[in-house]
C-alpha positions in Angstrom: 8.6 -20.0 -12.8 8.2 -21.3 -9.2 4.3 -19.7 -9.3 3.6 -21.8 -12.0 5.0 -25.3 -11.5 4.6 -27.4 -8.1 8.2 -27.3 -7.3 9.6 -24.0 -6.6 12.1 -23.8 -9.4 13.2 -20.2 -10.0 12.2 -20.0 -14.1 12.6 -15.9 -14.9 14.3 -14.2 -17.4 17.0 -11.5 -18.0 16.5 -7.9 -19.9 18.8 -5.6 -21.9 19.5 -3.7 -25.0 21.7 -3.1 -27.9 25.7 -3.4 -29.0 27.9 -3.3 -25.3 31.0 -4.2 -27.7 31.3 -7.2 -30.0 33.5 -10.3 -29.9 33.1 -13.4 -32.5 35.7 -15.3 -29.8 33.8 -18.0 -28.3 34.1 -18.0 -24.0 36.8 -19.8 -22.6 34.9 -21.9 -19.6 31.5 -22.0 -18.6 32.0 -19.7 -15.6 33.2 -16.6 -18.2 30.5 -16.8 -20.4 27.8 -17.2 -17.6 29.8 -13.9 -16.0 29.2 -12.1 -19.4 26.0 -13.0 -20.0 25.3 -11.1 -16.1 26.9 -8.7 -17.3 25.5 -7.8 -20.4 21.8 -8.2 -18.8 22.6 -5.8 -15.9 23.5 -3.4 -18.3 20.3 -2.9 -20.2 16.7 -1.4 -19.3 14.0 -3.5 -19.8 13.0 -7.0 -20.9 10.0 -8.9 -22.5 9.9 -12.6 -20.7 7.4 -15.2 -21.2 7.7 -18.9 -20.0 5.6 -22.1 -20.2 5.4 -24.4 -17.1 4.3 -28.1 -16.4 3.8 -28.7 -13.5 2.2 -31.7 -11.1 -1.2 -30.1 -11.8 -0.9 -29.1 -15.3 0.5 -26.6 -17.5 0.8 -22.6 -16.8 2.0 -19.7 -19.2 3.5 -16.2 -17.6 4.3 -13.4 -19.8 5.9 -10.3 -18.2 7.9 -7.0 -18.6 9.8 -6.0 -16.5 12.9 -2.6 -15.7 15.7 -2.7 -13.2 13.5 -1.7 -10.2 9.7 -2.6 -11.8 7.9 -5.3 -13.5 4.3 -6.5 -14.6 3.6 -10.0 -15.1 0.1 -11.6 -16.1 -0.1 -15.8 -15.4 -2.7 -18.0 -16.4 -3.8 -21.6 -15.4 -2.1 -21.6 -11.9 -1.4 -25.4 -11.2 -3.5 -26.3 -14.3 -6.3 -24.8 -12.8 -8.4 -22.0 -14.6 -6.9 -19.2 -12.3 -5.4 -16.4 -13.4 -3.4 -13.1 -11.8 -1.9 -10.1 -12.7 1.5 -8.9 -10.6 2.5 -5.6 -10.9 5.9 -4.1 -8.9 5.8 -0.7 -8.0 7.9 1.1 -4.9 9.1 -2.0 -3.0 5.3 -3.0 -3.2 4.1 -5.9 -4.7 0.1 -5.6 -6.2 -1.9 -8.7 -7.2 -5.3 -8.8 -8.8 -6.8 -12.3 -9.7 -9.8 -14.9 -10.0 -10.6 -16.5 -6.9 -8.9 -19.5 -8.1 -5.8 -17.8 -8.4 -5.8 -16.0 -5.8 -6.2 -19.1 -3.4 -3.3 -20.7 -5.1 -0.9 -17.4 -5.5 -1.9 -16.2 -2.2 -2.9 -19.7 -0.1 -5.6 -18.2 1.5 -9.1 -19.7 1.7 -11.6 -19.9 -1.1 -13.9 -17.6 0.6 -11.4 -14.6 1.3 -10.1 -15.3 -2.5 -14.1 -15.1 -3.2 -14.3 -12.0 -1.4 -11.2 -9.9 -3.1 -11.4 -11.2 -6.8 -11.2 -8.9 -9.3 -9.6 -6.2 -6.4 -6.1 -5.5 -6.5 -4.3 -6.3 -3.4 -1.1 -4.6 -2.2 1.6 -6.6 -0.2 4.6 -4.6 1.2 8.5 -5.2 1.3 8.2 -6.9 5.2 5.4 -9.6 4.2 5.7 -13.0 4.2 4.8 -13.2 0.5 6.4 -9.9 -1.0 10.1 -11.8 -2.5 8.5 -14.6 -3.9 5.9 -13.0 -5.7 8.6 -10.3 -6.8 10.9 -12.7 -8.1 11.0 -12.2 -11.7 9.8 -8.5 -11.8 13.2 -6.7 -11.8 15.9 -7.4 -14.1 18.4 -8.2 -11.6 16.0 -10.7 -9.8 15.2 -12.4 -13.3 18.7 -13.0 -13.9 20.0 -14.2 -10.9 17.0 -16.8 -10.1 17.7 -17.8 -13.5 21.3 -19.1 -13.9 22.0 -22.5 -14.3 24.1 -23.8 -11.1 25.6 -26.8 -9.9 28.4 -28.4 -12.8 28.4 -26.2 -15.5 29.5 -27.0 -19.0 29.3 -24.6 -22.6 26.5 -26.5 -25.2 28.0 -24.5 -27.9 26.7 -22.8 -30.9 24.1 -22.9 -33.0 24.7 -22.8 -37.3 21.8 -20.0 -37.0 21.7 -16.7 -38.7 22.1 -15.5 -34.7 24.5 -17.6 -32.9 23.8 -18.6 -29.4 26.1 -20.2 -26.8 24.2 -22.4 -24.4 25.3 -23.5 -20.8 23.9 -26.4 -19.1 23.9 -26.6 -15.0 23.1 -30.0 -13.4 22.5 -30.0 -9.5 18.9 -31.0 -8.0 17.6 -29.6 -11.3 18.7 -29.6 -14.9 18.9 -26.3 -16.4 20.1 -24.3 -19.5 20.6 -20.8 -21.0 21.0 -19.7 -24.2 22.2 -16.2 -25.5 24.0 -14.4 -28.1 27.3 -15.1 -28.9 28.3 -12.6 -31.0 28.3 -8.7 -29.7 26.4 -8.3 -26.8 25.3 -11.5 -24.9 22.1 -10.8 -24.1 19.9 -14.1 -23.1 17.8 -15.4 -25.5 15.7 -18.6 -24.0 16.4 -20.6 -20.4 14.4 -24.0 -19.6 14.4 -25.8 -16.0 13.7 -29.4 -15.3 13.3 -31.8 -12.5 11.1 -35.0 -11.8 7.4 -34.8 -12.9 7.9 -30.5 -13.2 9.8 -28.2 -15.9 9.9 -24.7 -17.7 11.0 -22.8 -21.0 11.1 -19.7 -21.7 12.4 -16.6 -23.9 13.6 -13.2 -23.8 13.1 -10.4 -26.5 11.9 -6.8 -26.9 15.3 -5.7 -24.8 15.3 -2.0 -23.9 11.9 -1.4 -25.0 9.7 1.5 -22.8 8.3 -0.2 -19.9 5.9 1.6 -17.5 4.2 0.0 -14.5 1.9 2.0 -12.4 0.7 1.2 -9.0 -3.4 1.0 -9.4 -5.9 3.9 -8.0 -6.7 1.1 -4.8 -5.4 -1.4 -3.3 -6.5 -3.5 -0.7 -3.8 -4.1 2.1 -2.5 -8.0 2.6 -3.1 -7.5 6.0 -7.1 -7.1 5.1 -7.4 -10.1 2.8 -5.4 -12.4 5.7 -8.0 -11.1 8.6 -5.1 -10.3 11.2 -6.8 -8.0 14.0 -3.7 -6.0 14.5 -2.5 -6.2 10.2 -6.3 -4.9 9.7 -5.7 -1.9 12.5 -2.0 -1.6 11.4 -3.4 -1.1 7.5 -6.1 1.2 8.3 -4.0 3.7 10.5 -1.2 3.2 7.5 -4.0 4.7 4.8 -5.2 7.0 6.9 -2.1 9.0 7.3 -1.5 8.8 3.8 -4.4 11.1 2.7 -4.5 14.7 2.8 -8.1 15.7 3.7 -10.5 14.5 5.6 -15.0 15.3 6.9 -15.4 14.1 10.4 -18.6 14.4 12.1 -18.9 12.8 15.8 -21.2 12.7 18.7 -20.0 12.7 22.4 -22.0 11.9 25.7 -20.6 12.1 28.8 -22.3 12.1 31.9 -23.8 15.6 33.4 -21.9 17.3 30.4 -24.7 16.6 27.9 -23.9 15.8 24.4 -21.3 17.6 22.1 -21.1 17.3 18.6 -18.2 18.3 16.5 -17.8 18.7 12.7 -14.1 18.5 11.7 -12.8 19.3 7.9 -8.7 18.8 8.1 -6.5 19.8 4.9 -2.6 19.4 5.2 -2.2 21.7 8.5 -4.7 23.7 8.1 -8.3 22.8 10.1 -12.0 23.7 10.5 -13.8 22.3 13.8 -17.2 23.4 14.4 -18.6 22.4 18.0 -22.7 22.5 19.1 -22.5 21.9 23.3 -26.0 22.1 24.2 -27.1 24.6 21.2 -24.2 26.8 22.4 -21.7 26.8 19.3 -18.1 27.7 18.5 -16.4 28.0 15.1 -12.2 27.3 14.9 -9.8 27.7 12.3 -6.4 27.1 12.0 -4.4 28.1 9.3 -0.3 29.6 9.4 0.1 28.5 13.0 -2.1 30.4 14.0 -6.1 29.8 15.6 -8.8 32.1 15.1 -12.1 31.7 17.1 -15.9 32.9 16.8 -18.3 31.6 19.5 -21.1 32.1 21.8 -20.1 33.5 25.1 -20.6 29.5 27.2 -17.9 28.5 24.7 -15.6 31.4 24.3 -15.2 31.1 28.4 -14.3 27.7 28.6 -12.6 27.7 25.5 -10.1 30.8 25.6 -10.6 31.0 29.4 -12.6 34.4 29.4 -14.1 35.9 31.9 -18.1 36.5 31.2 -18.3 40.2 30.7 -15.3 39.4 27.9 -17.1 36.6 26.3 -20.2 39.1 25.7 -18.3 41.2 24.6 -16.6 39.2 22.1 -19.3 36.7 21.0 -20.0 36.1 17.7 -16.7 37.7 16.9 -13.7 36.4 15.2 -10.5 36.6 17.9 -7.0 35.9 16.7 -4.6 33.6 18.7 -1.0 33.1 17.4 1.0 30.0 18.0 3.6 32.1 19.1 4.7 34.2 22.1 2.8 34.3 25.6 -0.2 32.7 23.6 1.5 29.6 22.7 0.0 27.6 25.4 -3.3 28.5 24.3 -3.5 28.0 21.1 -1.6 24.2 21.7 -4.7 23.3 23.8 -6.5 24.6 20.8 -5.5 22.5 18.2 -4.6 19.4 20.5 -6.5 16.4 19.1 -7.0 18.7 15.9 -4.5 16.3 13.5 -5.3 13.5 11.5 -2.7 11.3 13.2 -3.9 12.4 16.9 -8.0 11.3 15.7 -7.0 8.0 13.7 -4.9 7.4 17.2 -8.0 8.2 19.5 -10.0 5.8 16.6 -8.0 2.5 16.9 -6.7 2.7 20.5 -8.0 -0.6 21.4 -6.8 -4.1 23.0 -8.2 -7.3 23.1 -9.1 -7.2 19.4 -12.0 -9.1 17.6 -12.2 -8.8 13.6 -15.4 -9.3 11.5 -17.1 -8.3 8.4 -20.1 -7.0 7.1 -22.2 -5.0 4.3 -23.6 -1.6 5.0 -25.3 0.0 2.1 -23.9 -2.0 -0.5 -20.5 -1.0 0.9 -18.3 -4.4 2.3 -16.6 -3.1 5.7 -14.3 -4.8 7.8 -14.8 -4.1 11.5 -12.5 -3.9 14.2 -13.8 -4.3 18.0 -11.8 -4.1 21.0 -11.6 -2.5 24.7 -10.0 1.0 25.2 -6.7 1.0 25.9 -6.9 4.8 28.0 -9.7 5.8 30.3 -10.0 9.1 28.1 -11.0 6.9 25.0 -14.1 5.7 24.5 -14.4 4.1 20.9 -14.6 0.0 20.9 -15.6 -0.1 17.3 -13.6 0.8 14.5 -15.5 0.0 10.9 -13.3 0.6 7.9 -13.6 0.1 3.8 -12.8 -3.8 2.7 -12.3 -3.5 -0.8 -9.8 -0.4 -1.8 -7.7 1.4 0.2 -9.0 0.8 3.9 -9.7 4.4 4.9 -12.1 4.6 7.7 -15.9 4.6 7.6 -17.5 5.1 11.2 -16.5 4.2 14.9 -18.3 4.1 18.1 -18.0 3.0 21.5 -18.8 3.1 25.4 -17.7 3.3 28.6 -20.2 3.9 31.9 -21.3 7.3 31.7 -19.7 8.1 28.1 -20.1 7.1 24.8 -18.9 8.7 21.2 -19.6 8.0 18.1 -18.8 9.5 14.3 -18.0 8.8 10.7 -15.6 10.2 8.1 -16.0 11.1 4.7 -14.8 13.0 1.6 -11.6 11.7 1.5 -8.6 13.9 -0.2 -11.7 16.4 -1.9 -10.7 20.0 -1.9 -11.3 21.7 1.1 -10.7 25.5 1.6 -9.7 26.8 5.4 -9.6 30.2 4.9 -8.8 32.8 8.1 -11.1 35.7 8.6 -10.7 38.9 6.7 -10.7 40.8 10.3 -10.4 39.5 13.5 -9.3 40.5 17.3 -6.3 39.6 19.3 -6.7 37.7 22.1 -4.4 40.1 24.1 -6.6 42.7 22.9 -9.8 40.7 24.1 -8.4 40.4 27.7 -7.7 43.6 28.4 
C-alpha cells in the first residue's frame, strides 16, 4: 500500500464470502467485470489481505483483516527500515502502536516524540489530518475502491487453473491489475501496482471469516504525541468527560478568607464534597436531585443561609434540600461547580498556552501552563498523564491574593453516595 512504498499508490484489498450466484459466461468489457467484481466484494463480511511493497527505500510486507466498518493491519520494514506498526480501526477511530522507527515514518513526527510513545498505542480521530490515510485499507469498501485498476482498462483473461481468474489491467500514471474468480462469485483473488522505481502485490483469501477488532484499554490522543497546546487541553478535557468517577482533593487561599480545602468523590450524578474552612467542616451529598447537608454551625450559616440560633440547632445534623419547589434555588447554588464538566472547565480555563513535559514519580506527564481566562479562576497549571488515556493528574495556580491547588485520582473505581437514613427538611429547619 501507499504506507509501504515511497509513492502513495493505493495497494489494498477487497473482502467477501461464498456463492452470490454462478455464471461460467466470461464479462463482456472491462468496465462489467470490474462492476461485478465491486459488487461481489461489497456483498461479503470480511477479508484476509496481505501485500508486499518495494519501494525507494526497500521492501515492506502488510498483512491485515479487515469487516465493512473495521480492520487490523500489522506492517513491517516501513521504507525498508526496521520499523514496524500495528493499525487497528475501531469507531471512526484510527489506533497505532509502533517502534520508534515506525512511528516517525507512519506518523512524521520527530524521533524523539516517536522515542517517547513507542510501544503505546496512539488514538487519532475522524477530523485529523492523518485519520483517512492510515484508514485506507481497513474497511472493505475502502480496500476495494483504492484498489481498482483505472485509467484504459482491458480483460487479461483466464487462467487454465483448477480456479479460473479473469484479470483486468488499468494503465494511467501507474500500471495496475486485478485478478478474481471467474466462475460463481467474483470475489478478488490478487491485485499488483507499479510505477517507476516503486510497486506492490498482493492477495485476498479467508473471505467471510470472524473478524473482531477491539479498540485497546489506552490510548494516547494524536493531539499529545504532536505537542499542540490547545490539541493537548482539547484531549484532556475530551478524556475527562468520558469517565464516570472521579477523587478530587484541592486547596484554596484567598486573601482574609484563610484556606479551604475540599475533598470531592463524583459518580454519574450523584456527589460527595467534604469542606474544612478553618477546622470548621461541612459534609454534602447529592444523590436523586436532591442535597442533603451535615455541618458545623459557621458552615451551615453561610452555606444554607441560616440564621445562628438555627445553625446550633441543626449542627452536626443531616438537613434535606430537594431540587424542587421553593428550594430549588438553594440547592442549584449547592451543587454549582459540583460536575465533572463544570471542574475540568474551572481546570483548563487558560490562554496564552505554554506546553512541556516531565517525570514525576516514575509517571511521564505533560503539562499545560497558561494565564486565567476569568478573574474567578485561579489555576495556571494543568499537569495531565502522557502515556494512556490523558486523564488529569494535578493543577495549581495564582493570582495576587489567591492561589488553589489539587489533584485527582481513582479514576472510574466504585464509589458509593449514599443519602442518610434520616434527615431534616430545610423548611422544617427554618421555621
Amino acid at each position: 500500500m501507499r504506507r509501504i512504498v515511497a509513492l502513495a499508490i493505493a495497494l489494498s484489498a477487497v473482502a467477501s464470502s461464498s456463492a452470490c450466484g454462478s455464471s461460467s459466461r466470461p464479462p463482456s468489457t472491462p468496465k462489467t467485470a470490474l462492476a461485478s467484481i465491486v459488487a461481489a466484494a461489497l456483498a461479503q463480511t470480511s477479508v484476509h489481505w496481505t501485500e508486499e511493497g518495494d519501494g525507494l527505500a526497500g521492501r515492506g510486507t502488510s498483512t491485515a483483516d479487515v469487516t465493512a466498518s473495521s480492520g487490523a493491519e500489522t506492517i513491517d520494514h516501513l521504507h525498508g527500515r526496521r520499523g514496524s506498526v500495528r493499525i487497528r480501526l475501531v469507531d471512526d477511530t484510527v489506533y497505532v502502536n509502533g517502534d520508534s522507527d515506525g512511528l516517525a515514518v507512519l506518523l512524521g513526527i520527530t524521533p524523539a516524540h516517536a522515542k517517547a510513545n513507542a510501544g503505546e498505542w496512539i488514538s487519532i480521530p475522524k477530523d485529523d489530518k492523518h485519520y483517512a490515510r492510515l484508514a485506507d485499507g481497513l474497511t472493505l469498501a475502502s480496500v476495494i475502491h483504492t484498489n481498482l485498476p483505472t485509467g484504459k482498462l482491458k480483460l487479461v483473461g483466464t487462467a487454465p487453473h483448477a480456479t479460473r481468474i479473469v484479470g483486468i489491467g488499468g494503465t494511467s500514471w501507474m500500471t495496475s491489475s486485478l485478478t478474481a474468480r471467474a466462475t460463481g462469485a467474483p470475489l478478488p483473488i490478487a491485485f499488483s501496482h507499479s510505477a517507476s522505481m516503486v510497486g506492490s502485490h498482493g492477495s485476498f483469501s479467508k473471505w467471510n471469516e470472524p473478524v473482531h477488532v477491539e479498540a485497546p484499554a489506552t490510548s494516547t490522543p494524536i493531539a499529545i504525541v504532536h505537542g499542540s497546546p490547545q490539541g493537548v487541553l482539547a484531549s484532556i478535557v475530551a478524556a475527562t468527560l468520558a469517565q464516570k468517577s472521579i477523587h478530587l482533593e484541592s486547596t484554596a487561599v484567598s486573601g482574609p478568607y484563610g484556606t479551604t480545602k475540599y475533598v470531592v468523590d463524583l459518580s454519574g450524578d450523584s456527589v460527595s464534597e467534604r469542606v474544612d474552612y478553618g477546622g470548621s467542616k461541612l459534609h454534602l451529598v447529592v444523590v436523586n436531585d436532591a442535597a442533603y447537608v451535615r455541618g458545623d454551625p459557621l458552615l451551615l450559616e453561610q452555606r444554607l443561609g441560616l440564621t445562628q440560633e438555627q445553625a446550633m440547632k441543626y449542627a452536626g445534623k443531616w438537613i434535606w434540600i430537594p431540587g424542587t419547589g421553593d428550594t430549588r434555588g438553594l440547592y442549584a447554588e449547592l451543587i454549582h461547580g459540583l460536575s465533572l464538566a463544570s471542574i475540568i472547565r474551572r481546570a483548563t480555563s487558560m490562554k496564552n498556552l505554554e506546553l512541556s513535559r516531565r517525570t514525576e514519580h516514575g509517571m511521564p506527564l505533560v503539562v499545560v501552563r497558561g494565564t486565567p481566562t476569568s478573574p474567578s479562576v485561579h489555576v495556571t497549571e494543568l499537569q495531565a498523564r502522557a502515556n494512556g488515556t490523558p486523564l488529569p493528574v494535578a493543577f495549581s495556580g495564582s493570582l495576587p491574593g489567591a492561589a488553589t491547588s489539587g489533584r485527582f485520582s481513582r479514576w472510574n473505581e466504585p464509589v458509593a453516595i449514599r443519602f442518610p437514613s434520616s434527615s431534616t427538611p430545610i423548611a422544617v429547619v427554618r421555621r
